[in-house]
MMTF fields as JSON, N, C-alpha, C and O atoms, coordinates in Angstrom:
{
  "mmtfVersion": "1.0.0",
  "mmtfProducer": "UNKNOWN",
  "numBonds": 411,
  "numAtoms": 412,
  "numGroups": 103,
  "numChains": 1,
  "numModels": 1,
  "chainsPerModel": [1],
  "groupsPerChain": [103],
  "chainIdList": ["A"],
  "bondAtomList": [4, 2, 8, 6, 12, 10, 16, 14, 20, 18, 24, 22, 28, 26, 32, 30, 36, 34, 40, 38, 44, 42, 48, 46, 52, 50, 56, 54, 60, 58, 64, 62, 68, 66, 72, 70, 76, 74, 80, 78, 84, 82, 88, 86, 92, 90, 96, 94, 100, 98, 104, 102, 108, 106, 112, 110, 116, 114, 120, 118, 124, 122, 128, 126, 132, 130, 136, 134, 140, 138, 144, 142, 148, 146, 152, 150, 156, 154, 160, 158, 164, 162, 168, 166, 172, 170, 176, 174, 180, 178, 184, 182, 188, 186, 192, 190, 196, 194, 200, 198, 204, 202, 208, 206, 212, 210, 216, 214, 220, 218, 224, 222, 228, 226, 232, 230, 236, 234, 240, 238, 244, 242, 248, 246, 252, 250, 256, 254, 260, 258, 264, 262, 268, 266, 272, 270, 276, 274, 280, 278, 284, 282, 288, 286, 292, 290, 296, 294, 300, 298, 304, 302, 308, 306, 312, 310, 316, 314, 320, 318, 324, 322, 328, 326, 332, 330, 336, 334, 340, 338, 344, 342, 348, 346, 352, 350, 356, 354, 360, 358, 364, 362, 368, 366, 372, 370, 376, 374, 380, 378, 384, 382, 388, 386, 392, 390, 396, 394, 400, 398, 404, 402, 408, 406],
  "bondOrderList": [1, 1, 1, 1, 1, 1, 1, 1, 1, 1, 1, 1, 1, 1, 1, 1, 1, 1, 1, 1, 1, 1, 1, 1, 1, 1, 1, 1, 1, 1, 1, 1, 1, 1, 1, 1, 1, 1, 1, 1, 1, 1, 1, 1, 1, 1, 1, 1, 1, 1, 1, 1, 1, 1, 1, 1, 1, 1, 1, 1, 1, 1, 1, 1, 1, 1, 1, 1, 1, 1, 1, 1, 1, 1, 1, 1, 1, 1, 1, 1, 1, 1, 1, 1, 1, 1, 1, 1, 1, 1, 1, 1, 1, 1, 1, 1, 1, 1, 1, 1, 1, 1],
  "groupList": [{"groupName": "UNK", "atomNameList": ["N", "CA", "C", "O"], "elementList": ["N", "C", "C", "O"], "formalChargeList": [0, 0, 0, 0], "bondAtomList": [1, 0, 2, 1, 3, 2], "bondOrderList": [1, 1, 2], "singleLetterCode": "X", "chemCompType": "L-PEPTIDE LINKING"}],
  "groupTypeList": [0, 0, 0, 0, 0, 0, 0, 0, 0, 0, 0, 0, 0, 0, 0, 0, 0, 0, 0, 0, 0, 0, 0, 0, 0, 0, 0, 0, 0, 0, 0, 0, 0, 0, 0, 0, 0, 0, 0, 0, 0, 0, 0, 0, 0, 0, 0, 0, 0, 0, 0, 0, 0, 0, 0, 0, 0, 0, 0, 0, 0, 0, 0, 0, 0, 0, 0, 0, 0, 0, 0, 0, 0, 0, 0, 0, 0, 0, 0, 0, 0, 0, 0, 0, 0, 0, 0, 0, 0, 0, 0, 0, 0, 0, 0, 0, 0, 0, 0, 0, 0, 0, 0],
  "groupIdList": [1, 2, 3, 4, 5, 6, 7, 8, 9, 10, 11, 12, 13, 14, 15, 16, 17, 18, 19, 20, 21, 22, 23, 24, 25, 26, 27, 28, 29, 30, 31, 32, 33, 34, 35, 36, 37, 38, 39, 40, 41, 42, 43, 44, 45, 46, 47, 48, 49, 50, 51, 52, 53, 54, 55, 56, 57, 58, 59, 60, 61, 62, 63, 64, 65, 66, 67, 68, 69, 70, 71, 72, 73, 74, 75, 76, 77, 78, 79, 80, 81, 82, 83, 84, 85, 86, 87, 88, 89, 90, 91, 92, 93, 94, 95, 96, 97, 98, 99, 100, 101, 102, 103],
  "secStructList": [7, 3, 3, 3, 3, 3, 3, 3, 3, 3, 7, 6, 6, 1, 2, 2, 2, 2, 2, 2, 2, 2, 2, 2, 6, 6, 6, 2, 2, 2, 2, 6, 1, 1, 7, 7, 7, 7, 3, 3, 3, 3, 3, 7, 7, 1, 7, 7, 6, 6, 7, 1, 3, 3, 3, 3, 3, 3, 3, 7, 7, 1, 7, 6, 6, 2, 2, 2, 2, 2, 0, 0, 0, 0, 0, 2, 2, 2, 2, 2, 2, 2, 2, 2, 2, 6, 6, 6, 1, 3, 3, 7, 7, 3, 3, 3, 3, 3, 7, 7, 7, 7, 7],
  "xCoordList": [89.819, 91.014, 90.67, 89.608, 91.729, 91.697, 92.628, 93.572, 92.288, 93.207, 93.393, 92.505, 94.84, 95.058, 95.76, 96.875, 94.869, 95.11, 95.831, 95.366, 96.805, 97.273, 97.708, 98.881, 96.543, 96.601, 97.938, 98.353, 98.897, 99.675, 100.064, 100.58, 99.611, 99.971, 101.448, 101.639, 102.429, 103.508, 104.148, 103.813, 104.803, 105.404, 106.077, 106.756, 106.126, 107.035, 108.649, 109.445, 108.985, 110.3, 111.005, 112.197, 110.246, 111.077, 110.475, 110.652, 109.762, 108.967, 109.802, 109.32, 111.155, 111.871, 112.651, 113.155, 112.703, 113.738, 112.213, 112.249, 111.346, 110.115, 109.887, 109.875, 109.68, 109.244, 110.606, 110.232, 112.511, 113.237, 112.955, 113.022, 112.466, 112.325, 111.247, 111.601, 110.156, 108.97, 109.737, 109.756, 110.141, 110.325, 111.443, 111.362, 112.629, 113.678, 113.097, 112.996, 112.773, 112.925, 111.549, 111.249, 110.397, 109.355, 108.44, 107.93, 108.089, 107.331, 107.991, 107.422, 109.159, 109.741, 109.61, 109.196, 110.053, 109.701, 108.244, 108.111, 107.213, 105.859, 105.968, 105.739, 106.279, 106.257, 107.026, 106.795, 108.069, 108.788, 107.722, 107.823, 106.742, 106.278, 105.671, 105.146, 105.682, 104.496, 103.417, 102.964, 102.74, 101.442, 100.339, 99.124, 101.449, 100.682, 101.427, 102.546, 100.485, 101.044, 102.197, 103.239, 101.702, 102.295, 101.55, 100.391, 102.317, 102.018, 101.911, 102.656, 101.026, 100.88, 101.213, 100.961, 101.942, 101.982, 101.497, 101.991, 100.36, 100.207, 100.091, 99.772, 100.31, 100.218, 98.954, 98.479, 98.468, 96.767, 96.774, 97.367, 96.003, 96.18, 95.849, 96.337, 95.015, 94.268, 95.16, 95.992, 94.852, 95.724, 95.004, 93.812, 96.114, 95.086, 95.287, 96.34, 94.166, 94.248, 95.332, 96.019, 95.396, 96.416, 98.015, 98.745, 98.516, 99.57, 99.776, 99.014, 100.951, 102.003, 101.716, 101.242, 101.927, 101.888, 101.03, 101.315, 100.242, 99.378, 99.723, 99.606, 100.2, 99.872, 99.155, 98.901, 98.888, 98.271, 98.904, 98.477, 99.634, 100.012, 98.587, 97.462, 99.009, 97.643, 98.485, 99.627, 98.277, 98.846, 97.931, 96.807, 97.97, 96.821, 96.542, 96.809, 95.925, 96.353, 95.136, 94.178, 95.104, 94.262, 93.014, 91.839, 93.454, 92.181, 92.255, 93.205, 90.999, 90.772, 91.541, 91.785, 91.808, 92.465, 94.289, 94.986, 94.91, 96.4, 96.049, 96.893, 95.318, 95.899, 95.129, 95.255, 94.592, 94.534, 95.688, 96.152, 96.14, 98.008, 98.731, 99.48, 98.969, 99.606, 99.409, 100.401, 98.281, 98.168, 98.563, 98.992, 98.67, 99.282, 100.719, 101.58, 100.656, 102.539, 103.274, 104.395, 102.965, 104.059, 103.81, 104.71, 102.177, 101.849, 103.178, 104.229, 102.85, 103.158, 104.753, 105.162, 105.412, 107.173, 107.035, 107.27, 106.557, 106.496, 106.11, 106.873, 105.336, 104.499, 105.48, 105.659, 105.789, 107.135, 107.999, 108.13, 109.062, 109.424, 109.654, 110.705, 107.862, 108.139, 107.919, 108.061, 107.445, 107.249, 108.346, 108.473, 109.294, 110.843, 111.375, 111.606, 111.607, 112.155, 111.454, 111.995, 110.359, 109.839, 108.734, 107.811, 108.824, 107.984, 107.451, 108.126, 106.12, 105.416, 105.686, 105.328, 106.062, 106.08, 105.054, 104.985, 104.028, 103.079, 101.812, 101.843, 100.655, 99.343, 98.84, 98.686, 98.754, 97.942, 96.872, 96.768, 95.686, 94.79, 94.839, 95.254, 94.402, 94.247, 92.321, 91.201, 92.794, 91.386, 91.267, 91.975, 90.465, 90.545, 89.504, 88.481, 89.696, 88.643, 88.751, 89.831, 87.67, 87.399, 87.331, 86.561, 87.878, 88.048, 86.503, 86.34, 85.669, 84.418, 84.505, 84.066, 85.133, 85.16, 86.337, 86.636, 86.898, 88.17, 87.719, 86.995, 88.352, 87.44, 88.704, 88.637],
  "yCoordList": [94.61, 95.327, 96.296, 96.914, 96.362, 97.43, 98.285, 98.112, 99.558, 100.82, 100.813, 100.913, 100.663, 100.804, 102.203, 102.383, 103.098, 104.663, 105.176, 104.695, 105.986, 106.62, 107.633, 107.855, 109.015, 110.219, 110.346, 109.386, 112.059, 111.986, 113.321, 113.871, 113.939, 115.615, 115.42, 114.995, 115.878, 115.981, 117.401, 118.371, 117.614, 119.051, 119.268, 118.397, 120.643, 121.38, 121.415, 121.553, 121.267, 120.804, 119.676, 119.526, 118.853, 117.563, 117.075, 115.941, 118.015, 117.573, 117.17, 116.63, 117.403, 117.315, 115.885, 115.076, 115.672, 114.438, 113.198, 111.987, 113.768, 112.491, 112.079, 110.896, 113.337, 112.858, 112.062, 110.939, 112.113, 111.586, 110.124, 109.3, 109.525, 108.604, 108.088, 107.323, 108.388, 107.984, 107.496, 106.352, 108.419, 107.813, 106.684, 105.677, 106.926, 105.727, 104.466, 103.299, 104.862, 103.773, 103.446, 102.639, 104.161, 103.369, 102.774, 101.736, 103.575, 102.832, 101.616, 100.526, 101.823, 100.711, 99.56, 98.491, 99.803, 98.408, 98.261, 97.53, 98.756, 98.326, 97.441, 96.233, 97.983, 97.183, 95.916, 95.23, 95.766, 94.52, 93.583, 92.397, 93.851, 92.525, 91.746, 90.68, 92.369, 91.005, 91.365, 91.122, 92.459, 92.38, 93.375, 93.402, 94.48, 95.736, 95.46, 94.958, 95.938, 96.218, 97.386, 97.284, 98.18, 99.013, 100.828, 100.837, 101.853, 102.814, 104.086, 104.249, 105.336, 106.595, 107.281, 106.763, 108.776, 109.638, 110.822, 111.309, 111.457, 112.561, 113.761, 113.394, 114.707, 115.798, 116.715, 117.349, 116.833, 117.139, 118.453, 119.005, 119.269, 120.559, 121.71, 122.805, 121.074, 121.895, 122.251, 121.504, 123.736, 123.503, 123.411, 123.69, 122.815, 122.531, 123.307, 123.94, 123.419, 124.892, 124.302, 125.086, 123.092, 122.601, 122.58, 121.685, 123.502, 123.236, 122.198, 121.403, 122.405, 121.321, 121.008, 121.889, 119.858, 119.367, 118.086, 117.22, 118.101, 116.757, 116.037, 116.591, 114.699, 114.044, 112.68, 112.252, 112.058, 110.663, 109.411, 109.305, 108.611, 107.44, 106.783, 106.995, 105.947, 104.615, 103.179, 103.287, 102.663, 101.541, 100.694, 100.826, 99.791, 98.581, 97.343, 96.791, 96.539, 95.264, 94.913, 95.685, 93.559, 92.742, 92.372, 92.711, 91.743, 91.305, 91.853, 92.291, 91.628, 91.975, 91.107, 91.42, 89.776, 88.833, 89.121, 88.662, 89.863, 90.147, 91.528, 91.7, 92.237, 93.185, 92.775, 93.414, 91.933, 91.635, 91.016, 91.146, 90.487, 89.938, 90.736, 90.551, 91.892, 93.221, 93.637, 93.933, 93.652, 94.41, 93.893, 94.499, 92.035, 91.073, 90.866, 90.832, 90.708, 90.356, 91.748, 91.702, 93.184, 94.013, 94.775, 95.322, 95.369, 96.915, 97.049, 97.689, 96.543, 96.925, 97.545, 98.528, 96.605, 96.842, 98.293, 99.389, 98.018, 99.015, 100.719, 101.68, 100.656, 101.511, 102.286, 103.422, 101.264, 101.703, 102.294, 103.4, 102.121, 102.977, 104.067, 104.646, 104.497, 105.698, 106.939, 108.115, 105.521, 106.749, 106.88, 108.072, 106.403, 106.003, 107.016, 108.045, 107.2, 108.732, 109.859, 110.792, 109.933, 110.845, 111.269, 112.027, 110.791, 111.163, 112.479, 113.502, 112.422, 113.667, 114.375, 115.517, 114.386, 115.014, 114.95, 115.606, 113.711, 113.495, 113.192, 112.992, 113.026, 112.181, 111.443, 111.775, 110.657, 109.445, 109.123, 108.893, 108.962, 108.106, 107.293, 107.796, 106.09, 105.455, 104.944, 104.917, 104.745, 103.997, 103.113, 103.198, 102.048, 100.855, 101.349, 101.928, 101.171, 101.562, 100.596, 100.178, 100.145, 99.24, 99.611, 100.556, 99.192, 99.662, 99.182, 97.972, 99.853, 99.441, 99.488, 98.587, 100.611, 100.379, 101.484, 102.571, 100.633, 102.14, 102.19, 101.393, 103.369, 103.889, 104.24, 104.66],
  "zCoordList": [84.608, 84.991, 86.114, 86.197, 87.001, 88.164, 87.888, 87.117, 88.735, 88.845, 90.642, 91.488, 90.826, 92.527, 92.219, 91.729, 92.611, 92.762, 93.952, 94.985, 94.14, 95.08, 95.253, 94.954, 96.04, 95.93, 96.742, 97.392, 96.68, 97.793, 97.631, 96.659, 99.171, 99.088, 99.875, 101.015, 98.869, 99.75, 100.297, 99.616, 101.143, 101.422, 100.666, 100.121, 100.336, 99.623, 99.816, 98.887, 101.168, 101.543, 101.346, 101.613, 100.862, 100.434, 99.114, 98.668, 98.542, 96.788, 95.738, 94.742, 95.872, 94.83, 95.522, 94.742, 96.822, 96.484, 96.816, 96.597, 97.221, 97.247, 95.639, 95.3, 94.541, 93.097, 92.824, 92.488, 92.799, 92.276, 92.609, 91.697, 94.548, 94.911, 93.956, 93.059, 94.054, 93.632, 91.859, 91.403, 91.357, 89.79, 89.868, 89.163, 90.875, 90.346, 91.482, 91.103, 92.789, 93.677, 93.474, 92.595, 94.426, 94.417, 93.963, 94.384, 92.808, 91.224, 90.755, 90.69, 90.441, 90.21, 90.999, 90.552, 92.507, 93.356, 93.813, 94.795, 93.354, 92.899, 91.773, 91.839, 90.864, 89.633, 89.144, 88.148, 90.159, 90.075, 90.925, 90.611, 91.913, 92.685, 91.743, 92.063, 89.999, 89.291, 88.716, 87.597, 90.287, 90.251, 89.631, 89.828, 88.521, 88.128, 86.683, 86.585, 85.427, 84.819, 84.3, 83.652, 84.723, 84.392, 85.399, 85.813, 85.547, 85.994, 85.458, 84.492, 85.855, 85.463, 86.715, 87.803, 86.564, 87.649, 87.129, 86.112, 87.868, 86.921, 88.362, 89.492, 88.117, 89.165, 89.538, 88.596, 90.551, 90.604, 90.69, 91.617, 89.575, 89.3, 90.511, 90.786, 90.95, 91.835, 92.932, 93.449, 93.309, 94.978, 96.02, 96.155, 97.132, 98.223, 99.258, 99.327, 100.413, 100.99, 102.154, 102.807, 102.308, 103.197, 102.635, 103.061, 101.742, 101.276, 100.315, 99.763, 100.262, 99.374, 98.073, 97.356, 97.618, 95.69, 95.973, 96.8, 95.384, 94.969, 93.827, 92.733, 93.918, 92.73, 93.258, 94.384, 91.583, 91.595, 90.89, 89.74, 91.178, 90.832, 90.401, 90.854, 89.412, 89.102, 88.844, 88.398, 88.948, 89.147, 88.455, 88.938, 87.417, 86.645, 86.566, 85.499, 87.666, 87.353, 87.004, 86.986, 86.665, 85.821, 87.122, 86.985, 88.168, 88.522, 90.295, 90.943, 90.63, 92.039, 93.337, 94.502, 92.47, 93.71, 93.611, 94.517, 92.511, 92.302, 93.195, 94.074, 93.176, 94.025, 95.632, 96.677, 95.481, 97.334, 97.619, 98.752, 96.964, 97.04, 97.145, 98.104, 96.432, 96.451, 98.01, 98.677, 98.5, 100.064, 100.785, 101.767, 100.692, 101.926, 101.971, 102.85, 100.392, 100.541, 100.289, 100.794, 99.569, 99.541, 100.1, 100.738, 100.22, 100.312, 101.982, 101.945, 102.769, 104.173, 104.334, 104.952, 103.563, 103.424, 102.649, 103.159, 101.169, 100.941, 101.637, 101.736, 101.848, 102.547, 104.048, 104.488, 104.31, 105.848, 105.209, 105.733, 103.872, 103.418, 102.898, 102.625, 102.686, 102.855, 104.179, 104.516, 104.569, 106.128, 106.332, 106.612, 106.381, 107.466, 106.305, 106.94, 105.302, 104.613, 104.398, 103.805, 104.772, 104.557, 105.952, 105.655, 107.445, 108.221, 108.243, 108.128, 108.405, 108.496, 107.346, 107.635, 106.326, 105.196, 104.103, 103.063, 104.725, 103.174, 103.459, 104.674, 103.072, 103.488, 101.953, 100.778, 102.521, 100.731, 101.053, 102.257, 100.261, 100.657, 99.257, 98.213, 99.369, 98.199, 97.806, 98.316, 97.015, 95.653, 94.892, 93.888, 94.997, 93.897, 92.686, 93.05, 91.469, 90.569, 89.784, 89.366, 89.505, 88.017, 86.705, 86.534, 85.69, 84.568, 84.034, 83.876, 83.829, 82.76, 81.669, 80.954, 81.178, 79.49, 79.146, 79.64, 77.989, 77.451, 75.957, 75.36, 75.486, 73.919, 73.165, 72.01]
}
């Protein structure tokens, strides 16, 4: 199992309608392509000296070749959408992690 992680400091000026997007629109149309089981959003405690709210989406899929599918066929559409509502308002970097063991 994989974790497709995605950090994202957003501004404070648009935090409240980026989290409504993020919970009704964009998680969701992640999660309809198939290719994740299921998602976590959790908010990153720490502050950053660059402003704004940090959180972390995780995203879970099963194997390494469903989410290289994820990057060819959705990430890109996806991904334009939120620039195009939200320009200059955010920075993400993302992370693939492997699940080794759960307890």
């Amino acid at each position: 199992m994989y974790i497709y992680n995605v950090t994202t400091n957003i501004d404070e000026s648009v935090h409240d309608e980026w989290i409504q997007w993020m919970k009704e629109i964009h998680i969701p149309d992640v999660l309809a392509t198939g290719k994740f089981l299921n998602a976590k959003m959790s908010k990153v405690l720490m502050e950053e000296e660059m402003g704004g709210i940090t959180y972390s989406v995780q995203f879970t899929t099963i194997n390494r070749e469903t989410l290289e599918k994820y990057y060819a066929e959705d990430a890109p559409i996806l991904r334009e959408d939120a620039l195009k509502r939200f320009p200059n308002k955010f920075v993400s970097f993302r992370t693939e992690l492997e699940i080794i063991s759960e307890h």
